[in-house]
mmCIF file of the N, C-alpha and C atoms, coordinates in Angstrom:
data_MODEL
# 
_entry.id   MODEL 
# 
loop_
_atom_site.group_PDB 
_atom_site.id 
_atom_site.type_symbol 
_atom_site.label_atom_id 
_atom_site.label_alt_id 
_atom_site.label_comp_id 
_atom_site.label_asym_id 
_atom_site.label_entity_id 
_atom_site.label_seq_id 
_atom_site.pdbx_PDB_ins_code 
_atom_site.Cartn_x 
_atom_site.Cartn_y 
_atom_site.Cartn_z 
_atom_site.occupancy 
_atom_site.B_iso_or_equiv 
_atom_site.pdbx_formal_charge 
_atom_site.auth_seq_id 
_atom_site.auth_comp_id 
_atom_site.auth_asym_id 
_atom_site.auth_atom_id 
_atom_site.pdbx_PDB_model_num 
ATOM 1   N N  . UNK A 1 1  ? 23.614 3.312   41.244 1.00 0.00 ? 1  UNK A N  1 
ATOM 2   C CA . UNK A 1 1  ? 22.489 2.414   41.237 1.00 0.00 ? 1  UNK A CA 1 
ATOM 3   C C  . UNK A 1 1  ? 21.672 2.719   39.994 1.00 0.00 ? 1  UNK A C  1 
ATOM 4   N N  . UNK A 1 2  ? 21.139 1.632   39.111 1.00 0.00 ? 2  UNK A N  1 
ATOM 5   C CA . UNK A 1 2  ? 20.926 1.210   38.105 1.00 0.00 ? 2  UNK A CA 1 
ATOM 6   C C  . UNK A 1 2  ? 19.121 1.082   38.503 1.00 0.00 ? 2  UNK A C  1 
ATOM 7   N N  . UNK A 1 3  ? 18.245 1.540   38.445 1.00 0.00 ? 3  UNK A N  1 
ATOM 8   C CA . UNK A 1 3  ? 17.002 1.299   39.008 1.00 0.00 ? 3  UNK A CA 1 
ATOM 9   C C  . UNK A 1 3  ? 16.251 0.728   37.487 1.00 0.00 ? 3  UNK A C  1 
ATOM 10  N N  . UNK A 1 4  ? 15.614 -0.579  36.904 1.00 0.00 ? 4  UNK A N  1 
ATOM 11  C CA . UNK A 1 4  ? 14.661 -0.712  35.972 1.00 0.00 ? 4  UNK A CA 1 
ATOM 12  C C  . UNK A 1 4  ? 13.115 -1.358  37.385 1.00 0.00 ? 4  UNK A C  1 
ATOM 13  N N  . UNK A 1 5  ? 12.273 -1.470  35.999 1.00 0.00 ? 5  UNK A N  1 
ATOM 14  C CA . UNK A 1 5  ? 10.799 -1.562  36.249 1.00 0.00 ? 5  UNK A CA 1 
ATOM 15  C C  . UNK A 1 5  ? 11.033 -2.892  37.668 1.00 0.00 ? 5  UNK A C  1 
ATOM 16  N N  . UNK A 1 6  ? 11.417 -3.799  37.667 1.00 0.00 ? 6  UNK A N  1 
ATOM 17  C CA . UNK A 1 6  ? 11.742 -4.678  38.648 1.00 0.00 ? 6  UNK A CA 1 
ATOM 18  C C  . UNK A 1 6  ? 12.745 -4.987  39.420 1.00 0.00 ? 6  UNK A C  1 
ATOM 19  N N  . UNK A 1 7  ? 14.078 -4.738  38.575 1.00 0.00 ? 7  UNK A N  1 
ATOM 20  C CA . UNK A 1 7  ? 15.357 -5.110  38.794 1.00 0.00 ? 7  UNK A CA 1 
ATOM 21  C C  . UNK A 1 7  ? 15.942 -3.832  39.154 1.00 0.00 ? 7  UNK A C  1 
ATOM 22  N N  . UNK A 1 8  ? 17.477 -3.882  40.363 1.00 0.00 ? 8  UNK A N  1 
ATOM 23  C CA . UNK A 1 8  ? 17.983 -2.490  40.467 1.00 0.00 ? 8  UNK A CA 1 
ATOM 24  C C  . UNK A 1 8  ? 19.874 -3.248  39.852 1.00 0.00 ? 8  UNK A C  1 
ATOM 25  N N  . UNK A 1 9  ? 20.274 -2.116  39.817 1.00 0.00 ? 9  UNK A N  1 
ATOM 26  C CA . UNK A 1 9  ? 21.711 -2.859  39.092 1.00 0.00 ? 9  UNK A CA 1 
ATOM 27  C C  . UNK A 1 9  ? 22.677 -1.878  40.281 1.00 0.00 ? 9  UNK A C  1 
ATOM 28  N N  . UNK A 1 10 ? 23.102 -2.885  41.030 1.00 0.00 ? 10 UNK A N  1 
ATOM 29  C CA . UNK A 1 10 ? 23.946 -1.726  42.193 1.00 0.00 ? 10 UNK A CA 1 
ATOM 30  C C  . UNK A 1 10 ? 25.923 -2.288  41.792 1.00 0.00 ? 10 UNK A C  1 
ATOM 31  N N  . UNK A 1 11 ? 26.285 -0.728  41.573 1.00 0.00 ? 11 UNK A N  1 
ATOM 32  C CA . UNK A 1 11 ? 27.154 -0.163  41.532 1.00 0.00 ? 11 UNK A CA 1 
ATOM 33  C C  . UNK A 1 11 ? 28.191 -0.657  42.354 1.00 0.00 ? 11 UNK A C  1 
ATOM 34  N N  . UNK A 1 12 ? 29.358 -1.343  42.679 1.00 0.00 ? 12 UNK A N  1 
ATOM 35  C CA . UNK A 1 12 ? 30.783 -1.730  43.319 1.00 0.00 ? 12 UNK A CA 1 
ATOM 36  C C  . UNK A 1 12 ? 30.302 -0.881  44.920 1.00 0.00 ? 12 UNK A C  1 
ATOM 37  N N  . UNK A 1 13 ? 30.334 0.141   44.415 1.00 0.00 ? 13 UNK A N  1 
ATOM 38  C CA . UNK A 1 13 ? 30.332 1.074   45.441 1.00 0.00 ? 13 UNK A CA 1 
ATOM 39  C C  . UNK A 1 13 ? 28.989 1.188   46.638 1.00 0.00 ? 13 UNK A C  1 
ATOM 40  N N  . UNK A 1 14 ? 27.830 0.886   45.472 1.00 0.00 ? 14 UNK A N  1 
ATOM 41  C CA . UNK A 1 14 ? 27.010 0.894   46.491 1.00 0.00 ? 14 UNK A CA 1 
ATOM 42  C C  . UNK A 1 14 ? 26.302 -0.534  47.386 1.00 0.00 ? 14 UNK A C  1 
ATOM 43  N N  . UNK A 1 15 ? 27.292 -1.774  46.807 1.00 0.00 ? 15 UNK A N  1 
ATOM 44  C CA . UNK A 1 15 ? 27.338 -3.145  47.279 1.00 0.00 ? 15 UNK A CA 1 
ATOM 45  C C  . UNK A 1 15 ? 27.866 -2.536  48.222 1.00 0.00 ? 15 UNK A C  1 
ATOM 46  N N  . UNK A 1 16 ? 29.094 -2.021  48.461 1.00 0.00 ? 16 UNK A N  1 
ATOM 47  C CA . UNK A 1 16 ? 29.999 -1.817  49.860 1.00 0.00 ? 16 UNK A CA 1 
ATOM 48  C C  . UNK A 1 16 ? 29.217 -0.851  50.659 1.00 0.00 ? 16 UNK A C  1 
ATOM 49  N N  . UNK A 1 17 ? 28.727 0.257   50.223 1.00 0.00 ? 17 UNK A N  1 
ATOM 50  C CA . UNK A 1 17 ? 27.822 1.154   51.475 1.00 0.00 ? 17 UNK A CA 1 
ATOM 51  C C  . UNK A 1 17 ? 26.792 0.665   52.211 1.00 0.00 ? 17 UNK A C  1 
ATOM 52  N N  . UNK A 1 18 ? 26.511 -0.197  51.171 1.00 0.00 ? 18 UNK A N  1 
ATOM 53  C CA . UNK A 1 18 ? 25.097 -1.741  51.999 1.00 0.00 ? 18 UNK A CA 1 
ATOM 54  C C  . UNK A 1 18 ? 25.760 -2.164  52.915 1.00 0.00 ? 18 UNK A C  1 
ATOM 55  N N  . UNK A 1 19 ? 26.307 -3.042  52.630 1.00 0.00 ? 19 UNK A N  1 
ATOM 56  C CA . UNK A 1 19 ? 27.482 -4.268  52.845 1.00 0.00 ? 19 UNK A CA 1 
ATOM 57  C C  . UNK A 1 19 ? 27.546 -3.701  54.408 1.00 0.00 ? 19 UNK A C  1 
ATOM 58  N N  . UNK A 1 20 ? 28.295 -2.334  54.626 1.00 0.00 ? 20 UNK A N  1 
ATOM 59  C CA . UNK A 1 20 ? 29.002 -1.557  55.803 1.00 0.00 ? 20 UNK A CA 1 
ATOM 60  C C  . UNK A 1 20 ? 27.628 -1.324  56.530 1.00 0.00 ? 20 UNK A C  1 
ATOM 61  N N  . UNK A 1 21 ? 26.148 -1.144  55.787 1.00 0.00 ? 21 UNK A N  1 
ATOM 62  C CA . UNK A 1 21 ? 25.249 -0.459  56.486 1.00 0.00 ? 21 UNK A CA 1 
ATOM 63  C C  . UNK A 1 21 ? 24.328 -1.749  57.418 1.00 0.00 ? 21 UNK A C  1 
ATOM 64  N N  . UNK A 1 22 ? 24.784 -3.045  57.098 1.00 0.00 ? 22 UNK A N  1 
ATOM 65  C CA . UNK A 1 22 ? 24.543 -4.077  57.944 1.00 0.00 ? 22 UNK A CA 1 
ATOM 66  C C  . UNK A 1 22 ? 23.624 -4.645  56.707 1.00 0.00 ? 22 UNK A C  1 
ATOM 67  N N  . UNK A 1 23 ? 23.629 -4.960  55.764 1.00 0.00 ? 23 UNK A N  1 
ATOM 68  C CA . UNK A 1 23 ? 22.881 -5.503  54.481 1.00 0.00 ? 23 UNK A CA 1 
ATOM 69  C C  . UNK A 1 23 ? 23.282 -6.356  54.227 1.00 0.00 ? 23 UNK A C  1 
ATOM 70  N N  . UNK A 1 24 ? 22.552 -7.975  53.668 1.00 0.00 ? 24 UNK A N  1 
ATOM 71  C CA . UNK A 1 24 ? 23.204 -8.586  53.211 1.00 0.00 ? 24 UNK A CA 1 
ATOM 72  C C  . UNK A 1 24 ? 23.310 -8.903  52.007 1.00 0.00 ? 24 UNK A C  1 
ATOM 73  N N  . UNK A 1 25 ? 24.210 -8.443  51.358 1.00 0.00 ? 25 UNK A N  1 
ATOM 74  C CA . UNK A 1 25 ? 23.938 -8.023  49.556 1.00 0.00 ? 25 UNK A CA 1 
ATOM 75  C C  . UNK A 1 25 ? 24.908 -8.725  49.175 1.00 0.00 ? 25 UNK A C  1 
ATOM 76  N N  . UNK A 1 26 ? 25.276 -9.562  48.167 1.00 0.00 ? 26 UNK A N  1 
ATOM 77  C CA . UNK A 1 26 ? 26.103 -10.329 47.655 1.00 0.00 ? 26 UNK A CA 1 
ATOM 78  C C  . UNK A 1 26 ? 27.041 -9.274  46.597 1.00 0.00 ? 26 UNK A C  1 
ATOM 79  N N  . UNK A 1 27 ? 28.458 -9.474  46.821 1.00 0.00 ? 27 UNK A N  1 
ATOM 80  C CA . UNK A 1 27 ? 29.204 -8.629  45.511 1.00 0.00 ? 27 UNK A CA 1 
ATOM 81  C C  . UNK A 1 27 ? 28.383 -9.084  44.235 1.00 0.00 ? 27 UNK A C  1 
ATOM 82  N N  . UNK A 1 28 ? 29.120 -8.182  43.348 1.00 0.00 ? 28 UNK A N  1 
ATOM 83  C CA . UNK A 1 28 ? 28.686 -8.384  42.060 1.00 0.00 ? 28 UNK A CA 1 
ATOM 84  C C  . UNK A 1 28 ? 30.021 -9.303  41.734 1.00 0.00 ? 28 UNK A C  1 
ATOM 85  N N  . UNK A 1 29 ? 28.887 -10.529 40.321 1.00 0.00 ? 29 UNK A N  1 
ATOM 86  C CA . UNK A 1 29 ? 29.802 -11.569 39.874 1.00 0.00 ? 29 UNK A CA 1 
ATOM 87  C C  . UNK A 1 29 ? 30.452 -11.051 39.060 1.00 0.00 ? 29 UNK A C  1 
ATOM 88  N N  . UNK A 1 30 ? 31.821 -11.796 38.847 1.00 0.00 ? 30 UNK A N  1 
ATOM 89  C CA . UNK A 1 30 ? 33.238 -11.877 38.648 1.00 0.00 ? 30 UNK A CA 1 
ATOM 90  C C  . UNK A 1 30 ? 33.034 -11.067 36.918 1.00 0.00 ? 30 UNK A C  1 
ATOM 91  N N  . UNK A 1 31 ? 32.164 -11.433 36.453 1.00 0.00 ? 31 UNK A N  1 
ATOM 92  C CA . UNK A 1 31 ? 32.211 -11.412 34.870 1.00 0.00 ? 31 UNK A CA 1 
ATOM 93  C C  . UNK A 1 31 ? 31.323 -10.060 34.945 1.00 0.00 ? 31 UNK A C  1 
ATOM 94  N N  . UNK A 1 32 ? 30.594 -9.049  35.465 1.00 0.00 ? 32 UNK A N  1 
ATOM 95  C CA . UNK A 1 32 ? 29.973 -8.315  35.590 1.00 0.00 ? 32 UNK A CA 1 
ATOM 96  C C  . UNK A 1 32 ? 30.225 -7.007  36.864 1.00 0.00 ? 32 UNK A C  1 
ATOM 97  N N  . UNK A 1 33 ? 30.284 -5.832  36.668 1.00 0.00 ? 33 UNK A N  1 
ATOM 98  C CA . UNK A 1 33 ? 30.907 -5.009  36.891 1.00 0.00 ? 33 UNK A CA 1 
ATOM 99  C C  . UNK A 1 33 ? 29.150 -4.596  38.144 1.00 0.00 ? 33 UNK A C  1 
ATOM 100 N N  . UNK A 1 34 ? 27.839 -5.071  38.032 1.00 0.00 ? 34 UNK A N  1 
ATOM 101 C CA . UNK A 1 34 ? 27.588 -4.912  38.513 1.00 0.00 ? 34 UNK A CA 1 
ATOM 102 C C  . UNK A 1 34 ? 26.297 -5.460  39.549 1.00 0.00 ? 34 UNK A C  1 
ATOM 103 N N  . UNK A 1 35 ? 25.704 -6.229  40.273 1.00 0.00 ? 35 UNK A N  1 
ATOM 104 C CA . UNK A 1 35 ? 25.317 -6.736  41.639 1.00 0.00 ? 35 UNK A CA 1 
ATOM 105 C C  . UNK A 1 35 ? 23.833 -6.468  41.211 1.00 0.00 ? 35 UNK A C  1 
ATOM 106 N N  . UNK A 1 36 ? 23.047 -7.103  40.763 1.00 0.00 ? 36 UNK A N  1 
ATOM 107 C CA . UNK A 1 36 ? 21.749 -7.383  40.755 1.00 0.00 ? 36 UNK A CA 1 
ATOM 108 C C  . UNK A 1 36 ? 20.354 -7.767  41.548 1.00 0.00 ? 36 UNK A C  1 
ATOM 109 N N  . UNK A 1 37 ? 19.849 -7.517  42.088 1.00 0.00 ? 37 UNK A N  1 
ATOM 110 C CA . UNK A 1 37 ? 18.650 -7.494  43.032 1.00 0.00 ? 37 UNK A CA 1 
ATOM 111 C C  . UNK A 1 37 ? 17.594 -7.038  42.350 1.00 0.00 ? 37 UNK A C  1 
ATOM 112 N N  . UNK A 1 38 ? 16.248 -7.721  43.164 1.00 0.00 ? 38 UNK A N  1 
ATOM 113 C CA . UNK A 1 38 ? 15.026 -7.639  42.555 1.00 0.00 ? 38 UNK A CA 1 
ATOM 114 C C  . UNK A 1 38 ? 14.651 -6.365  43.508 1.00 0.00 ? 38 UNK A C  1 
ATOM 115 N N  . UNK A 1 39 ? 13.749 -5.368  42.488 1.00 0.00 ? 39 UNK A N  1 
ATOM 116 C CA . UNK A 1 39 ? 13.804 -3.698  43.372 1.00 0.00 ? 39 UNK A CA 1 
ATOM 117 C C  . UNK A 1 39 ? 12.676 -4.188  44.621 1.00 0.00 ? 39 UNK A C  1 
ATOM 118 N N  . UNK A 1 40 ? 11.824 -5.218  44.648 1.00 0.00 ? 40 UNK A N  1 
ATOM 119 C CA . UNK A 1 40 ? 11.081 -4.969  45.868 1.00 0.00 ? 40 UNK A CA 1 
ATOM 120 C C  . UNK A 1 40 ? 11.992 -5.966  46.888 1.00 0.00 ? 40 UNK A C  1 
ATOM 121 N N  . UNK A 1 41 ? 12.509 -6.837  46.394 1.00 0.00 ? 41 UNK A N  1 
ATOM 122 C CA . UNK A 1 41 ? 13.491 -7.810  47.304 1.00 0.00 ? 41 UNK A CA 1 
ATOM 123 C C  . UNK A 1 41 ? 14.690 -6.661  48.086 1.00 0.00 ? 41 UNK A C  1 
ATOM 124 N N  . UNK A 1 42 ? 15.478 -5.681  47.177 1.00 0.00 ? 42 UNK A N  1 
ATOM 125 C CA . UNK A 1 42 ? 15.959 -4.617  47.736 1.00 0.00 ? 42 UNK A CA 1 
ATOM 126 C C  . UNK A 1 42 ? 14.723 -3.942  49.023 1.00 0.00 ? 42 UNK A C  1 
ATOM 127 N N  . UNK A 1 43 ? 14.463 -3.124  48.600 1.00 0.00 ? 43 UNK A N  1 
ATOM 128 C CA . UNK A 1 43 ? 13.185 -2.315  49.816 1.00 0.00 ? 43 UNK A CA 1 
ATOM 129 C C  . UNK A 1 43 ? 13.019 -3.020  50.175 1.00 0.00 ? 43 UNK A C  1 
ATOM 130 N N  . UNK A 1 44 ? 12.518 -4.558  50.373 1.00 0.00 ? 44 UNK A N  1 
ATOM 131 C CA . UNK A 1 44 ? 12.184 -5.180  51.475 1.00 0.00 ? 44 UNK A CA 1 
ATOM 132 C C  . UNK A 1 44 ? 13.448 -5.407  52.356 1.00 0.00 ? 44 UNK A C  1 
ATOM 133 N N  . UNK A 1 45 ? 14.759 -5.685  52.420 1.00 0.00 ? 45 UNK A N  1 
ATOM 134 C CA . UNK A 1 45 ? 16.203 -5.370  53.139 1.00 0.00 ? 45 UNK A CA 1 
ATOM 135 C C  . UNK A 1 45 ? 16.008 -4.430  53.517 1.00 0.00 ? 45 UNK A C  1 
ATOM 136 N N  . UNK A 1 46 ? 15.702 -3.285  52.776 1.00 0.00 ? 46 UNK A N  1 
ATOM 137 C CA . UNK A 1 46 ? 16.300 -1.785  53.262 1.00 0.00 ? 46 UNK A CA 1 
ATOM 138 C C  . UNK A 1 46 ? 15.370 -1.486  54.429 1.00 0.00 ? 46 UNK A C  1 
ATOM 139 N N  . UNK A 1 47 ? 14.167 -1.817  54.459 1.00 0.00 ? 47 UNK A N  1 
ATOM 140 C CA . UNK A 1 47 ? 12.915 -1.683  55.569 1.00 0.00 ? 47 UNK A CA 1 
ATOM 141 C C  . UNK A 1 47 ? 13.085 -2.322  56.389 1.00 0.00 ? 47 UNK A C  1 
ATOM 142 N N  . UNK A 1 48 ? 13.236 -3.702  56.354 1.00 0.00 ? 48 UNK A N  1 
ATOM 143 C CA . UNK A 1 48 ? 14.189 -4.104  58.042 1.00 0.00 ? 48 UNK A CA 1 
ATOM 144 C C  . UNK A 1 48 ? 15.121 -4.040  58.267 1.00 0.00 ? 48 UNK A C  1 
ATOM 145 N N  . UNK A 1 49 ? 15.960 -3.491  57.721 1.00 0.00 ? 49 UNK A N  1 
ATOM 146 C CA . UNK A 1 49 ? 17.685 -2.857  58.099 1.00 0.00 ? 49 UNK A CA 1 
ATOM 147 C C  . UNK A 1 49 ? 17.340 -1.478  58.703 1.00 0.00 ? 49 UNK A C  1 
ATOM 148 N N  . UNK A 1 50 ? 16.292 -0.976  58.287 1.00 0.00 ? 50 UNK A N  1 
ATOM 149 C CA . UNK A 1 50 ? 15.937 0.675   58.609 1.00 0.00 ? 50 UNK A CA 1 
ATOM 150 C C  . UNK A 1 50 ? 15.268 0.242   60.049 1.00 0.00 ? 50 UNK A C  1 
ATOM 151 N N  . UNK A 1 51 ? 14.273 -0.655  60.123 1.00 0.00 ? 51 UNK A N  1 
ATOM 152 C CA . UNK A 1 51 ? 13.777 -0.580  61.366 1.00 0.00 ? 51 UNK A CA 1 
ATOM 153 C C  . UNK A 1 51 ? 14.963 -1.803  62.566 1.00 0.00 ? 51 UNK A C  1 
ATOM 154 N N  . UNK A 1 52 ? 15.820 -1.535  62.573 1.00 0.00 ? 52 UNK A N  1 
ATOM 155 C CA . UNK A 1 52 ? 16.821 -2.560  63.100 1.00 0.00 ? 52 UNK A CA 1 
ATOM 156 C C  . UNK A 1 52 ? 18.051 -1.699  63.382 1.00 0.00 ? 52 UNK A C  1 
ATOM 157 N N  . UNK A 1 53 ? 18.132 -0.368  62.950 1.00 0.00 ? 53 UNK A N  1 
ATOM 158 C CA . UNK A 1 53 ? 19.602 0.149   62.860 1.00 0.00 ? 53 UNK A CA 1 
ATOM 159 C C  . UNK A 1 53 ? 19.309 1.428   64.032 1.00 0.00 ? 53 UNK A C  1 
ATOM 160 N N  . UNK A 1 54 ? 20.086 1.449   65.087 1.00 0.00 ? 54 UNK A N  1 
ATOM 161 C CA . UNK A 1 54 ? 20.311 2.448   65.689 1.00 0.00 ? 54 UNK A CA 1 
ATOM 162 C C  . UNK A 1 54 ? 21.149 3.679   65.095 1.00 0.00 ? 54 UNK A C  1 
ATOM 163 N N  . UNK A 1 55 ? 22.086 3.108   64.211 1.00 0.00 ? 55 UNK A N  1 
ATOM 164 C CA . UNK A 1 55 ? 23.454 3.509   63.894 1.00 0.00 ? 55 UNK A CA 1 
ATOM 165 C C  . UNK A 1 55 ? 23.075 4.850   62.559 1.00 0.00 ? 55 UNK A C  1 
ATOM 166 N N  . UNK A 1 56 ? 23.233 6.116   63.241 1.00 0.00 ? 56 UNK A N  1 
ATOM 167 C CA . UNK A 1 56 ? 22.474 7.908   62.457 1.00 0.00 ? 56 UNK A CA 1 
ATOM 168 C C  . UNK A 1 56 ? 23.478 7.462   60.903 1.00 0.00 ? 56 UNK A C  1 
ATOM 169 N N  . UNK A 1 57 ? 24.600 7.052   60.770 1.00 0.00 ? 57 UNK A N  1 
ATOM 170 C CA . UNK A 1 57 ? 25.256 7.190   59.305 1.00 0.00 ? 57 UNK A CA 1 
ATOM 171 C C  . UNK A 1 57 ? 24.796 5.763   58.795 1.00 0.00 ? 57 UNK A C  1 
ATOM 172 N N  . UNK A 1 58 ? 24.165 4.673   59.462 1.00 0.00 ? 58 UNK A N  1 
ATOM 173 C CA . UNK A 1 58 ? 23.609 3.615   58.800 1.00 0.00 ? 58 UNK A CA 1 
ATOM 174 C C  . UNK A 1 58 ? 22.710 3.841   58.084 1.00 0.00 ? 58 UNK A C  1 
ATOM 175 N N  . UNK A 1 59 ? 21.709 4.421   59.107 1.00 0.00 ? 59 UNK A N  1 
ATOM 176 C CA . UNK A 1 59 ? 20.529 4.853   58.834 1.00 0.00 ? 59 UNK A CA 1 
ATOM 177 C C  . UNK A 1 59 ? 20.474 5.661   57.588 1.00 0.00 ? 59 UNK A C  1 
ATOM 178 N N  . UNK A 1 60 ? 21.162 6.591   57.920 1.00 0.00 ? 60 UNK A N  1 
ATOM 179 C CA . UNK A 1 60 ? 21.217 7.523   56.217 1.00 0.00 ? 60 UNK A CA 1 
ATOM 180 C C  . UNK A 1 60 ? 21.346 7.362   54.902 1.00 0.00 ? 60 UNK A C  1 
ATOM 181 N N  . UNK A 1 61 ? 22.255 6.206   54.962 1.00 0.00 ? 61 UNK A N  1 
ATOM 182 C CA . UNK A 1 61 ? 22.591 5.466   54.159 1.00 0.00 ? 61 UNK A CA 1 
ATOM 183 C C  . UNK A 1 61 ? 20.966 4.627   53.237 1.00 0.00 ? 61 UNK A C  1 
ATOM 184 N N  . UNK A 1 62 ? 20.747 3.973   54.614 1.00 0.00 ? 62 UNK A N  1 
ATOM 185 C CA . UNK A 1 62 ? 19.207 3.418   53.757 1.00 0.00 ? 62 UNK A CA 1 
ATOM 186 C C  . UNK A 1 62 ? 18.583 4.219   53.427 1.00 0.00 ? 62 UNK A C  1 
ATOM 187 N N  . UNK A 1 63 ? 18.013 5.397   54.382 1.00 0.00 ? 63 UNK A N  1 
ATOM 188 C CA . UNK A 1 63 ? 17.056 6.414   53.672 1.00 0.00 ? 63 UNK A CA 1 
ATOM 189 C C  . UNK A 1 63 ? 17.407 6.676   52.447 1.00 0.00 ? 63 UNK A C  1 
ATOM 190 N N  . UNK A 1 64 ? 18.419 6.859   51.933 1.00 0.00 ? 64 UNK A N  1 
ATOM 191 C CA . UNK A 1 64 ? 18.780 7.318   50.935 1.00 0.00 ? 64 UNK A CA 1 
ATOM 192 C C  . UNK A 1 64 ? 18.349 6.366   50.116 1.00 0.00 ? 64 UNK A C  1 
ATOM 193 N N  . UNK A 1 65 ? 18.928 5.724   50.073 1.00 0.00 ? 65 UNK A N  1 
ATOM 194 C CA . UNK A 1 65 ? 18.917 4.111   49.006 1.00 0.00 ? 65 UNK A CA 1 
ATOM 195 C C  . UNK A 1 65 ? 17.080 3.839   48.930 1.00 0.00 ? 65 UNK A C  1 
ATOM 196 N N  . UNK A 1 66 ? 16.276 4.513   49.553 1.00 0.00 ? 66 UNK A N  1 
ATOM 197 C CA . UNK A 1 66 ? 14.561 4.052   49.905 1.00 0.00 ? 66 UNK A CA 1 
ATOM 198 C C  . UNK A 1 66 ? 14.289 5.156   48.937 1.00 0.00 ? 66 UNK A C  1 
ATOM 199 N N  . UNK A 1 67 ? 14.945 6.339   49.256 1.00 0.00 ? 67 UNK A N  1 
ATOM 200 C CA . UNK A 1 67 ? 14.280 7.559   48.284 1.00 0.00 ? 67 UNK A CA 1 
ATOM 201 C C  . UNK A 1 67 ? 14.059 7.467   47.252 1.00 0.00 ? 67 UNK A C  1 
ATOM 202 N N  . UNK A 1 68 ? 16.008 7.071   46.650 1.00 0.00 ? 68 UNK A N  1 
ATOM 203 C CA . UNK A 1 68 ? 16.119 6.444   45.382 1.00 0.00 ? 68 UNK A CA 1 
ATOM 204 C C  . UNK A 1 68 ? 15.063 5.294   44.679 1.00 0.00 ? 68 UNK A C  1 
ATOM 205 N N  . UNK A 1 69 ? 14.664 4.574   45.712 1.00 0.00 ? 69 UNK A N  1 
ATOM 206 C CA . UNK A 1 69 ? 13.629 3.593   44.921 1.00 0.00 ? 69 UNK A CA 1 
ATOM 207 C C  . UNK A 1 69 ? 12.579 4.217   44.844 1.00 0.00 ? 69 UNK A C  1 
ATOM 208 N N  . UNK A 1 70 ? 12.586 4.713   45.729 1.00 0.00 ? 70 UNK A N  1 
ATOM 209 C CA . UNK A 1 70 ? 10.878 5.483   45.519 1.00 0.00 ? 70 UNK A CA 1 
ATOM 210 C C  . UNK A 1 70 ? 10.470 6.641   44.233 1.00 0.00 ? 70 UNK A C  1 
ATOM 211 N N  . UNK A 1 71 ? 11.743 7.155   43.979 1.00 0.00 ? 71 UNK A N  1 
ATOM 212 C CA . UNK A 1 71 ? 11.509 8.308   42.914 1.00 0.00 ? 71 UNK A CA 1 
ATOM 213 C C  . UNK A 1 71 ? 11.079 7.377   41.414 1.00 0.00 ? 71 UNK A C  1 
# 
């Protein structure tokens, strides 16, 4: 994950750990290696996926991905 001032640039890999963690994140397009989101449009997903997920390796998953924005 690719974090700038507004925009986050997510990684093949971390489209699919979303993707699996109940997110609805679009792959990255065909011509681009990597999946673009606006960083508060992200955290705003990750905060109701966090308050919505029973699931302890879902969950971790977002925390993580929240930290990362937050640092």
């Amino acid at each position: 994950m690719i974090i700038h001032p507004a925009m986050v640039e997510l990684l093949p890999t971390d489209v699919l750990m979303l993707r699996e963690s109940g997110l609805p994140i679009a792959p990255a397009d065909k011509n681009t290696a990597f999946a673009k989101i606006g960083r508060a449009d992200l955290a705003s997903r990750l905060r109701t996926a966090r308050a919505h997920t029973d699931d302890p390796a879902h969950l971790s998953v977002i925390v993580s991905f929240l930290r990362q924005l937050r640092a």
